[in-house]
C-alpha positions as CSV (number, residue, x, y, z in Angstrom):
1,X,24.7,-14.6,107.0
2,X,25.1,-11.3,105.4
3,X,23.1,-12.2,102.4
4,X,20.2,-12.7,104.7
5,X,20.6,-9.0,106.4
6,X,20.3,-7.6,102.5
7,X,16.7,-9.1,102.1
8,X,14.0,-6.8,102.3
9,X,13.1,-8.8,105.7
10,X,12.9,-11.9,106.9
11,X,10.0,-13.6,105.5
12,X,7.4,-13.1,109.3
13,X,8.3,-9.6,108.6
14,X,6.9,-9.1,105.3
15,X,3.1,-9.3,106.9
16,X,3.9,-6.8,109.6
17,X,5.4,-4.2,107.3
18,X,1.7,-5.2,105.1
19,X,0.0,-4.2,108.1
20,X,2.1,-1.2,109.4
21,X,1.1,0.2,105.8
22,X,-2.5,-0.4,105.6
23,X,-2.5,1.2,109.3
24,X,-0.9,4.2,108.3
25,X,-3.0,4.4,104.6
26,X,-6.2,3.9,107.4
27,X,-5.1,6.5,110.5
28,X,-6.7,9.6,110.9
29,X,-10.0,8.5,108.8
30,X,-12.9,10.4,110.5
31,X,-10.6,12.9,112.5
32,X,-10.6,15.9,110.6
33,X,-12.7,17.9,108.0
34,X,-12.2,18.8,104.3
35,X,-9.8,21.5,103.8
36,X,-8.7,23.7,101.0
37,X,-7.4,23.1,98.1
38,X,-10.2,21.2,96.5
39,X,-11.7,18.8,99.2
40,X,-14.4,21.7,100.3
41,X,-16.1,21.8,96.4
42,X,-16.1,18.1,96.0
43,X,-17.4,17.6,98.7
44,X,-19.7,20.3,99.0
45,X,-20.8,19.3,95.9
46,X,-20.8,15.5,96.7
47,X,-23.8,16.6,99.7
48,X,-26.0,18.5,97.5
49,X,-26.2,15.7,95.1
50,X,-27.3,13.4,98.2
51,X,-30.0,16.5,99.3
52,X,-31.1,17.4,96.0
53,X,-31.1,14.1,94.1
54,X,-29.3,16.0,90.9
55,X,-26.5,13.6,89.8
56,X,-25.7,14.7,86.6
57,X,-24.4,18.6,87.2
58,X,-22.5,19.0,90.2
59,X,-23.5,22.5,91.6
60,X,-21.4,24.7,93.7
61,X,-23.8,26.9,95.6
62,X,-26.2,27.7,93.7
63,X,-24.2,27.6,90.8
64,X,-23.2,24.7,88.5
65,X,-19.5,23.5,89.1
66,X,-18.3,22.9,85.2
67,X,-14.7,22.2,86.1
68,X,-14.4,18.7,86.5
69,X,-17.0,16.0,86.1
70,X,-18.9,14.4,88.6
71,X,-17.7,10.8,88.9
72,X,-15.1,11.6,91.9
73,X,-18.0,13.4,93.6
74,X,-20.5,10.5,93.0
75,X,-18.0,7.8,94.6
76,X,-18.4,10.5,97.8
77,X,-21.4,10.3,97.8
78,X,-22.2,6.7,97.4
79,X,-19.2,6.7,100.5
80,X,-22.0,8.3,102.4
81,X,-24.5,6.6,101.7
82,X,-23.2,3.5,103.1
83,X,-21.1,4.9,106.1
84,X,-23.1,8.3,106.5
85,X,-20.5,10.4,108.1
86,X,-19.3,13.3,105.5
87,X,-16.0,13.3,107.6
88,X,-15.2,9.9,107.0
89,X,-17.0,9.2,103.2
90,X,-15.0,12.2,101.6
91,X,-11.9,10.1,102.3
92,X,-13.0,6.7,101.5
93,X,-12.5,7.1,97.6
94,X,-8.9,8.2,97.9
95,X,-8.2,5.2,100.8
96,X,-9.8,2.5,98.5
97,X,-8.2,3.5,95.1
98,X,-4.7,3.8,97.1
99,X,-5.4,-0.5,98.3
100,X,-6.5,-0.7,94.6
101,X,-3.3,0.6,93.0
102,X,-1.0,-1.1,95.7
103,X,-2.7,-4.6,95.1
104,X,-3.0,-4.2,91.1
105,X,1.2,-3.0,90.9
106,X,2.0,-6.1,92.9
107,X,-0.1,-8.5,90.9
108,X,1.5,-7.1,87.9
109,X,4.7,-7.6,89.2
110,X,3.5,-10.8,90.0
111,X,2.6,-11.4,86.5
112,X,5.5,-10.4,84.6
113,X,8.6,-11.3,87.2
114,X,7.5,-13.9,89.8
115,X,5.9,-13.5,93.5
116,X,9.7,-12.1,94.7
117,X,9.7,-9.2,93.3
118,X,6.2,-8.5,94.9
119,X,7.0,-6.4,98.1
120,X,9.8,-4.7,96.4
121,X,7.0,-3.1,94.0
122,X,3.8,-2.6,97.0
123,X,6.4,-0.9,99.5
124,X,8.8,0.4,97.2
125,X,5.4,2.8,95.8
126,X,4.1,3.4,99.3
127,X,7.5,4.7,100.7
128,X,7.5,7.5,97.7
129,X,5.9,10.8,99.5
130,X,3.6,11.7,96.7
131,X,1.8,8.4,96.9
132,X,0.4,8.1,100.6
133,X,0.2,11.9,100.4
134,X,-2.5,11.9,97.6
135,X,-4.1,8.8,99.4
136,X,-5.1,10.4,102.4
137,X,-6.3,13.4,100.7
138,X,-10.0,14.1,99.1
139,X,-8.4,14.9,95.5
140,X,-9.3,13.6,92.6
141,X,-5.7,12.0,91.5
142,X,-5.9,8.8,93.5
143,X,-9.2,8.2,92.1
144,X,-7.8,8.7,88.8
145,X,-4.3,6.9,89.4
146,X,-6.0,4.0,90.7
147,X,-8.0,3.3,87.4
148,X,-4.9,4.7,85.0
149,X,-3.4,1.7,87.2
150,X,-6.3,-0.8,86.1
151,X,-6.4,-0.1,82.8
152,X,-2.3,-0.6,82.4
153,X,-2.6,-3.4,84.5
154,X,-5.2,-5.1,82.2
155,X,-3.5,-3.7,79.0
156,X,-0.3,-5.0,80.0
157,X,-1.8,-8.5,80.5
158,X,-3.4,-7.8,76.9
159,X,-0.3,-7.3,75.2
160,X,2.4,-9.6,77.3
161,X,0.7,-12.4,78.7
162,X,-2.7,-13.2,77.9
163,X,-4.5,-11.6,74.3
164,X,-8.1,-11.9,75.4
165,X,-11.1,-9.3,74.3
166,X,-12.4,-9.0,77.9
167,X,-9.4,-8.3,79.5
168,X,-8.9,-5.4,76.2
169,X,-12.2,-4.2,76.9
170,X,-11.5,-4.0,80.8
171,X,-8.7,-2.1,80.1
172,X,-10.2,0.6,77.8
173,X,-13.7,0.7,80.0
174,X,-11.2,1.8,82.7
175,X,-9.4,4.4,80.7
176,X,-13.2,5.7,79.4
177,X,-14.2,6.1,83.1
178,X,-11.1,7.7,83.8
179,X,-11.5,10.6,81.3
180,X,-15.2,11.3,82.5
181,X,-13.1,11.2,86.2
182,X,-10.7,13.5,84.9
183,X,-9.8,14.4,81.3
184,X,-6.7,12.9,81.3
185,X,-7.8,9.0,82.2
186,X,-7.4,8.0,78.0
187,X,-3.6,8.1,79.1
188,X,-3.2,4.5,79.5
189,X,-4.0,4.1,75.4
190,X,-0.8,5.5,74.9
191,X,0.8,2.4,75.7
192,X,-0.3,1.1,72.4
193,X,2.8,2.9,71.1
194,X,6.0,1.2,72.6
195,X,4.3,-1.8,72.0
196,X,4.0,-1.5,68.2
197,X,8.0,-0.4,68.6
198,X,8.4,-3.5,70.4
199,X,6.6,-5.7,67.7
200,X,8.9,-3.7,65.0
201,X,12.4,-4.5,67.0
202,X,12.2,-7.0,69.8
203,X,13.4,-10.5,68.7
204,X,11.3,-12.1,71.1
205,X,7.8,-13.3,70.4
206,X,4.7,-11.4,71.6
207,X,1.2,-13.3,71.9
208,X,-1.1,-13.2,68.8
209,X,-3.7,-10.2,69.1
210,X,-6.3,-10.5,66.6
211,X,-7.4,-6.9,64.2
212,X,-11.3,-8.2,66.0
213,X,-10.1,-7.3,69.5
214,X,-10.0,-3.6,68.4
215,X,-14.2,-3.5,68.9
216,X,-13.9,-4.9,72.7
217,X,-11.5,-1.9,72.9
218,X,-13.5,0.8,71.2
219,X,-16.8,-0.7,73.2
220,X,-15.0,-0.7,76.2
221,X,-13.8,3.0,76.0
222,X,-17.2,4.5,75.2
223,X,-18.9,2.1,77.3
224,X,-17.0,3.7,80.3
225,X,-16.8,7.6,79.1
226,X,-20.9,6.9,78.0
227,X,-21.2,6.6,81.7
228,X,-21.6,10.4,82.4
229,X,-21.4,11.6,79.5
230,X,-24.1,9.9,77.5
231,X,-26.6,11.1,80.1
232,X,-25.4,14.0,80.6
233,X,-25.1,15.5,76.6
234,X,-28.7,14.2,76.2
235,X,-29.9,15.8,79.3
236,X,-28.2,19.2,78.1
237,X,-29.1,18.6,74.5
238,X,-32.4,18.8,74.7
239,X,-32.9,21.4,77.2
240,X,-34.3,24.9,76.8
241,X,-31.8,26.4,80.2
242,X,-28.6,27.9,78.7
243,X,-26.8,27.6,81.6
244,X,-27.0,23.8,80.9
245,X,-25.5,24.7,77.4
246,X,-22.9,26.5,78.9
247,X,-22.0,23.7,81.1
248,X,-21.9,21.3,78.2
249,X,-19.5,23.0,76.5
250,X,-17.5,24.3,79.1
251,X,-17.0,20.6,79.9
252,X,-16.3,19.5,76.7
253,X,-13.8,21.8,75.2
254,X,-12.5,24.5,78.0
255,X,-11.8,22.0,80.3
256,X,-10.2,19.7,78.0
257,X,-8.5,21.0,75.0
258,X,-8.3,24.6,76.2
259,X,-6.9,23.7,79.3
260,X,-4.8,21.6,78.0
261,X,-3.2,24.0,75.4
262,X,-3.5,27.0,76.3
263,X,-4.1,26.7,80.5
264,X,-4.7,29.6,82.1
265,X,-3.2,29.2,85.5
266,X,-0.4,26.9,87.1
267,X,1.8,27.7,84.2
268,X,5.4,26.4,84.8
269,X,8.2,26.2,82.9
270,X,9.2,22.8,80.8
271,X,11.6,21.5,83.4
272,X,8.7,22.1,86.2
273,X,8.3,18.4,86.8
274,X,11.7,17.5,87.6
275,X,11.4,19.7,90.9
276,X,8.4,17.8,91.6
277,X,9.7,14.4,91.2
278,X,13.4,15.3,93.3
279,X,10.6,16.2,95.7
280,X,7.6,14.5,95.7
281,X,9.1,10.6,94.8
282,X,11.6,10.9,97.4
283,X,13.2,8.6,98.4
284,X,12.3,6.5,95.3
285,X,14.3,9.1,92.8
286,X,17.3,9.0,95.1
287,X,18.2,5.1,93.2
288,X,18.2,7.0,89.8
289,X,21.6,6.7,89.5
290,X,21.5,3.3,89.1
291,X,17.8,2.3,87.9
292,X,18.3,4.9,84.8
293,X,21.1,3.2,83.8
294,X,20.1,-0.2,84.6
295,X,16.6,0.3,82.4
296,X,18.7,1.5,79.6
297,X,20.1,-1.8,79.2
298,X,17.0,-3.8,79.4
299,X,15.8,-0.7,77.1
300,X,18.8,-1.5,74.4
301,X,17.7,-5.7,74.6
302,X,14.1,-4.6,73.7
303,X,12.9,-6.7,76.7
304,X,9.1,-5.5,76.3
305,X,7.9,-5.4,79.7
306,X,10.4,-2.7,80.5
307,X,9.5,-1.3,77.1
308,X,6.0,-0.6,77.7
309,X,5.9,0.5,81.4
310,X,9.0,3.0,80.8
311,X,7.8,4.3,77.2
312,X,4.1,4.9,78.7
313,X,6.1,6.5,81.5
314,X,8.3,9.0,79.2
315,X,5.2,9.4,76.8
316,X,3.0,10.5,79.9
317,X,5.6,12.9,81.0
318,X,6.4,14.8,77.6
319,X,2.5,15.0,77.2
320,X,2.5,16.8,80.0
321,X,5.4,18.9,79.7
322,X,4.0,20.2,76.1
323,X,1.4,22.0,78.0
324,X,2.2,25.3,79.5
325,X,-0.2,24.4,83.1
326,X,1.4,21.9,85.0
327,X,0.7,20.8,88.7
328,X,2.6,18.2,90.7
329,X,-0.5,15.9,90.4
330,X,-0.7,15.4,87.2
331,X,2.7,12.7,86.2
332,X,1.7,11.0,89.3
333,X,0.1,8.4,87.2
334,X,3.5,7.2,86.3
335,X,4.8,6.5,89.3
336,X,3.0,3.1,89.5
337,X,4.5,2.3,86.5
338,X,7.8,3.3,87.8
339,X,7.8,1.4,90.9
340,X,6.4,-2.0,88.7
341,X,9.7,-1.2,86.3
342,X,11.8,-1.0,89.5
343,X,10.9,-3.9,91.9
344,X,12.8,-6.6,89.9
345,X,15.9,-4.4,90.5
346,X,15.6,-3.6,93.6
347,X,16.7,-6.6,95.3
348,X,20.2,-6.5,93.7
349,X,20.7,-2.2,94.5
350,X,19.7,-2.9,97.9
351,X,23.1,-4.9,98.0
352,X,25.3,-2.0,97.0
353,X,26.9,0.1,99.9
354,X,26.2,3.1,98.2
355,X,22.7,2.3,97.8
356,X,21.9,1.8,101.1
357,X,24.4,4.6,102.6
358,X,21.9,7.5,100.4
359,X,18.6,5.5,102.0
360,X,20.1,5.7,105.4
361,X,21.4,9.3,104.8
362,X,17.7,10.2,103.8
363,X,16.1,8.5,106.7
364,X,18.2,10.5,108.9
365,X,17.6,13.7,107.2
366,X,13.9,12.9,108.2
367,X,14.2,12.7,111.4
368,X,16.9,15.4,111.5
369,X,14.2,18.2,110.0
370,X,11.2,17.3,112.0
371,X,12.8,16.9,115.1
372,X,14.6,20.2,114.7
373,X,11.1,21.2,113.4
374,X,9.2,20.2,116.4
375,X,11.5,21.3,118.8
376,X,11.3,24.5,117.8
377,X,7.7,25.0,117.3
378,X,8.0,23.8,121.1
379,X,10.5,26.2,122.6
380,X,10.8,29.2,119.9
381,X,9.6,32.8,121.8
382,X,6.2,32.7,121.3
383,X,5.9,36.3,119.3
384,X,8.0,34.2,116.4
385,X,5.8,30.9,116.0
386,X,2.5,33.6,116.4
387,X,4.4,35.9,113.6
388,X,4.2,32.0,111.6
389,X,0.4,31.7,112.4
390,X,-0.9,35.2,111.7
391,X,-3.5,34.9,109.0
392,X,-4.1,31.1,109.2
393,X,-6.4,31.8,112.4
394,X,-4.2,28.9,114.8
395,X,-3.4,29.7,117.8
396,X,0.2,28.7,120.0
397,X,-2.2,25.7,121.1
398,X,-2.3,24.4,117.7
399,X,1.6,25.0,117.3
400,X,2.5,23.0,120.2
401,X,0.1,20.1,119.3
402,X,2.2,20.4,116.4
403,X,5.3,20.6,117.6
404,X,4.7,17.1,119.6
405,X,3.3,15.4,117.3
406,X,6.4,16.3,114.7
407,X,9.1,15.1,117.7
408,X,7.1,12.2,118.4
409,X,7.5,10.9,114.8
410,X,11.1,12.5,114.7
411,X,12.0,9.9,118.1
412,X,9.7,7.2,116.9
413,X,11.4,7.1,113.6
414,X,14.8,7.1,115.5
415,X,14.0,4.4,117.6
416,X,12.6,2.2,114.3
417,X,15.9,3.1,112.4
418,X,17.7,1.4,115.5
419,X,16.2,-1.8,115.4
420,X,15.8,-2.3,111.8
421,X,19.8,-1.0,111.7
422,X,20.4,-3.8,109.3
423,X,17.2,-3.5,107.0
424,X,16.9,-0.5,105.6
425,X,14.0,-1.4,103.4
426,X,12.4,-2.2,106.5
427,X,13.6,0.9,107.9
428,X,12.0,2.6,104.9
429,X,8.9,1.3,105.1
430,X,8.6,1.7,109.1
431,X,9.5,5.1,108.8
432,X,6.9,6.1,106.6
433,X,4.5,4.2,108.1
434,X,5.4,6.3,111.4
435,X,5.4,9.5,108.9
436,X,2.0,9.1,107.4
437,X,0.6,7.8,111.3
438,X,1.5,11.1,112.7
439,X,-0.1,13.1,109.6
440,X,-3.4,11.6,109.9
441,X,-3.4,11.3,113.6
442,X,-1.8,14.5,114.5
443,X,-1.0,17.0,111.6
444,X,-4.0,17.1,110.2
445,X,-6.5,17.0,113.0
446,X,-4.4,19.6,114.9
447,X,-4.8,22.3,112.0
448,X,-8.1,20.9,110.6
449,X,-10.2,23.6,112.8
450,X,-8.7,26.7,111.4
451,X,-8.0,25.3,107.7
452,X,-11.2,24.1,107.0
453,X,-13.0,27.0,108.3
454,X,-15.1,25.0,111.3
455,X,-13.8,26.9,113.7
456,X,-14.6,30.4,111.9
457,X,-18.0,29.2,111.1
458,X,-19.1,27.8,114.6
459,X,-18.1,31.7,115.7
460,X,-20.3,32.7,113.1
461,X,-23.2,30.6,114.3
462,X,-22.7,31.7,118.0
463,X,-22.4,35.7,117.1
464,X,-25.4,36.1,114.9
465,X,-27.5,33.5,117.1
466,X,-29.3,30.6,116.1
467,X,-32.3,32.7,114.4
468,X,-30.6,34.4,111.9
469,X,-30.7,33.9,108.5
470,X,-27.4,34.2,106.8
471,X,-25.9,35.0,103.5
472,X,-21.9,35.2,102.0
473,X,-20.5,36.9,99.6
474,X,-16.8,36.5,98.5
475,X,-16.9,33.3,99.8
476,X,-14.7,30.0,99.3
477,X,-16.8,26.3,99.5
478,X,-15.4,25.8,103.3
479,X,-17.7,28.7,104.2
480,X,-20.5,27.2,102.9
481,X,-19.8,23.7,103.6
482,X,-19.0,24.4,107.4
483,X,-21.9,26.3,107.6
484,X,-24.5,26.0,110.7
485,X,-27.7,26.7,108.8
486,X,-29.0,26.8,105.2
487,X,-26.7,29.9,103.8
488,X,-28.3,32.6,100.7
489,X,-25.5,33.0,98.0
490,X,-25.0,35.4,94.8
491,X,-23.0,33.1,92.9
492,X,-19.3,32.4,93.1
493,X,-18.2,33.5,89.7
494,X,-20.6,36.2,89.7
495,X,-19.4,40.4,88.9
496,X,-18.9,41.8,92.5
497,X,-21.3,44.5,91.6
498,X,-24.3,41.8,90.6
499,X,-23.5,40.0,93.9
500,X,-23.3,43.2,96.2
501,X,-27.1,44.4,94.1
502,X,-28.9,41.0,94.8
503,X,-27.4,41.5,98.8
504,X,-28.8,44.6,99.3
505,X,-32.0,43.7,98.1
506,X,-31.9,40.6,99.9
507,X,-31.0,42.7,103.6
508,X,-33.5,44.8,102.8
509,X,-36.3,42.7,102.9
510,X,-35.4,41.7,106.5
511,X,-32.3,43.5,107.6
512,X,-33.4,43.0,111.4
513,X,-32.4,39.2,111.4
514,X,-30.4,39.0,108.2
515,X,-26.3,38.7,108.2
516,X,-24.1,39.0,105.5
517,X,-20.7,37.2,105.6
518,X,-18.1,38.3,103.4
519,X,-13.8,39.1,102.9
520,X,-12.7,42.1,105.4
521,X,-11.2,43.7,101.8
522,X,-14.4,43.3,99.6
523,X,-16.5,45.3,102.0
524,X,-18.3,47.4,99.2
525,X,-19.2,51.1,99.6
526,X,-22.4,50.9,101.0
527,X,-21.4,48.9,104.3
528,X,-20.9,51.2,107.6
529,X,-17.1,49.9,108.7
530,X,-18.4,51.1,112.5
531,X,-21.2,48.5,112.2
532,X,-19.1,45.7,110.8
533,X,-18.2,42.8,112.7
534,X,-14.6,41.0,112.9
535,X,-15.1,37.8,112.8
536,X,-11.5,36.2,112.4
537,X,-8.8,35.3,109.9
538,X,-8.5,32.0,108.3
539,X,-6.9,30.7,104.7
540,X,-5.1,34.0,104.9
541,X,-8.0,35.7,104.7
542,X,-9.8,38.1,107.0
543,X,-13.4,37.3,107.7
544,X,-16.1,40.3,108.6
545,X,-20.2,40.2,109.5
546,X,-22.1,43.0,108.6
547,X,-25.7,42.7,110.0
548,X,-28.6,44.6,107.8
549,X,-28.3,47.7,109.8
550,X,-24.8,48.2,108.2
551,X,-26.3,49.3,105.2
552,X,-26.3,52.9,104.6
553,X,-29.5,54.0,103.8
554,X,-30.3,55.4,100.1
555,X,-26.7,54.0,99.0
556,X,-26.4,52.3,95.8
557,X,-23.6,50.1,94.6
558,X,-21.6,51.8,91.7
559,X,-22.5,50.0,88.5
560,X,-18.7,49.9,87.9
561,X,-17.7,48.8,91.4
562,X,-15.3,45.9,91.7
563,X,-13.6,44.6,94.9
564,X,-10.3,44.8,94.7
565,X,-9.1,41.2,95.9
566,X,-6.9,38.7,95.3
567,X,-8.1,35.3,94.5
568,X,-7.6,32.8,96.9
């Protein structure tokens, strides 16, 4: 009997917990709007592909957007076109490559271990916070983690189980589209390396690949980065517009290499990304102590399918540890592979007291922090949870919907630990079912309003009446996106002083019905401050309107005028 107890579940179970995480991967779809960071470009940029018909440079504004390619912005828009409803289609590429990467990591599993090991891999990666995190947000890194996933799944089957061309060329056509997704999607090559150490030391026998299959491979990688960037290069190529130039090579070499080695922002120090993983892969990285050495011993017997997910793993890490920018997103490629190294082990820690005494005391923790959380987001004095809220525009309404919602999930979560007492896998994956519910349900919709600007921009719309003609300045891609009416802009890169020259000019020529929206601290010297308008604070930031009577007349902006601002 107690054998049974240590299972992951019973086998009726294993369909429910299936379901439980689709529904939590699915809740909240529809229910809020895109918010900073990110979301607002991509998919502000995703719409003006659909209302201009220019696929092949992504604009921002009026501006072209040269910091990441279009293909994430393309699968939102195709999400629209079938669905056409921007709230839910910005989501839908994250939600499908999360299914993706969960069915691929089990059918590897599958593959390489037998159908036991399955669950242990699917729920052992959903249950790590970084995963369902990334799924339910508009980012580009799900997209791209779903196909490094498909390539390492079909390079894995390559290499271990079946040498065919097509399932190369799958693999690398993956990889391709990945790099044109973001630049990083060649990583998956890398795992070409442990495998030749493999071939050099492992006494057991790998599958025949013949020198041929190399040209599936190549065709396959420029087959999938030729799909934006074949166009695209001859598009710019032969074009007289500079700007197109400009684009080009931004793309090419500042975004890439640049970036890479000499990044410009996020810069972090080497050990950067073990913060993120003691963080983000919880509770996953709390069965280090015995996975690390457990993988070191299938490491030492050269077994090669721990050899090539776990040296792609460490290869992907140092290669992002060499460059001095470093954001949590970026090794969260590896943690498919990690969970697919993992699974087969899994059954066996899940047996050791200690094991499940750190799972329970994490589940516990949980519940411990958001109920306390919630509770006091509930009951604090209300001058402390406003002194919380100043500058994000919510209001206590918002901070009680909060607070519920957090001690809802805290007694939910309880209540699940109770009855799966004797499971904690099934604990674990009820739990964060519960978890990621509540964030798409309730988190999120409760402080979508104020974080992605809808709020400020419907009080816009109703101050300066549905007549007016609008234009921003200093403004973030929420502004514009959320936006009641076609909106003039100056750029978003643009010198302050060549933005504030084209608005005057532009106020002038109608300044009885023209507005100009723009930060509270970049109000220029040629504004009146009596005949400014508040507007509100949101994303930190204080928001004024300045109708074309706030000009003062004969002023000139200083040719050497710069706001002094911070960026957001």
């Amino acid at each position: 009997m107690r054998s049974m107890h240590l299972r992951l579940a019973p086998r009726w179970q294993t369909p429910l917990l299936a379901a439980l995480m689709v529904w939590a991967l699915l809740a909240g779809l529809g229910l809020r709007e895109p918010m900073p960071a990110d979301e607002p470009r991509f998919v502000l940029a995703a719409r003006t592909m659909v209302e201009t018909g220019q696929w092949l440079f992504p604009h921002r504004g009026t501006e072209l957007y040269a910091e990441k390619p279009p293909t994430f912005m393309w699968l939102q828009a195709a999400s629209y076109g079938m669905v056409r409803s921007w709230q839910v289609a910005f989501l839908l590429p994250s939600l499908l490559a999360a299914l993706l990467t969960l069915w691929l990591s089990g059918d590897l599993v599958r593959r390489l271990w037998g159908r036991r090991a399955v669950p242990y891999a699917v729920f052992g990666l959903f249950v790590c916070l970084q995963f369902a995190l990334q799924a339910k947000r508009a980012q580009i890194d799900m997209v791209l983690v779903g196909m490094t996933t498909l390539s390492l799944w079909a390079l894995l089957r390559y290499l271990l189980e079946k040498p065919s061309p097509w399932l190369l060329a799958l693999g690398t056509f993956a990889a391709g589209l990945g790099t044109v997704t973001k630049g990083v999607g060649f990583l998956p090559l890398l795992v070409f390396l442990p495998w030749l150490w493999v071939r050099w030391t492992s006494p057991q026998t790998l599958p025949a690949h013949r020198g041929a299959h190399a040209l599936a491979g190549v065709a396959g990688f420029l087959l999938g980065a030729g799909v934006w960037l074949v166009p695209m290069l001859s598009v710019a190529l032969t074009s007289a517009d500079p700007a197109l130039h400009a684009y080009a090579r931004e793309m090419l070499f500042k975004q890439t290499g640049t970036r890479y080695a000499n990044a410009w922002h996020h810069v972090k120090p080497a050990w950067y990304y073990l913060q993120t993983m003691l963080t983000l892969w919880l509770p996953g990285v709390l069965l280090a102590p015995w996975l690390l050495p457990a993988w070191w011993r299938r490491l030492r017997r050269v077994d090669p399918r721990y050899a090539l997910l776990l040296g792609w793993a460490l290869l992907v890490l140092v290669f992002f540890s060499a460059s001095p920018g470093k954001r949590e997103v970026y090794i969260f490629p590896m943690l498919p592979a990690l969970a697919v190294a993992a699974s087969p082990l899994l059954a066996g820690l899940l047996r050791r007291r200690g094991v499940r005494a750190v799972l329970w005391t994490y589940l516990s923790a949980l519940v411990l922090v958001t109920g306390a959380l919630g509770a006091w987001l509930l009951l604090a004095p209300p001058e402390r949870v406003q002194a919380l809220l100043d500058g994000r525009g919510m209001d206590m309404a918002t901070a009680a919907r909060m607070g519920r919602w957090l001690l809802g999930f805290a007694i939910t979560a309880l209540v699940a630990m109770v009855f799966a007492r004797r499971h904690v896998a099934a604990a674990l994956v009820t739990v964060t079912a519960a978890l990621w519910t509540a964030y798409g349900m309730g988190f999120m919709p409760a402080i979508s309003p104020d974080s992605s600007a809808r709020a400020l921009m419907q009080r816009v719309g109703e101050r300066i009446g549905p007549d007016a003609e609008l234009a921003m300045l200093g403004w973030r891609e929420q502004h514009l996106l959320q936006a009641d009416r076609p909106v003039t802009d100056f750029g978003f890169k643009q010198p302050w002083v060549d933005q504030w020259q084209h608005a005057h000019a532009w106020l002038l020529e109608a300044p009885g019905k023209r507005w100009l929206f723009l930060r509270k601290e970049a109000i220029g010297p040629c504004l009146d401050p009596a005949k400014v308008i508040d507007i509100g604070a949101s994303n930190r930031r204080d928001w004024i309107l300045a109708p074309g009577g706030a000009w003062i007349e004969g002023c000139d902006v200083p040719a050497d005028w710069s706001a002094d601002v911070s960026e957001d």
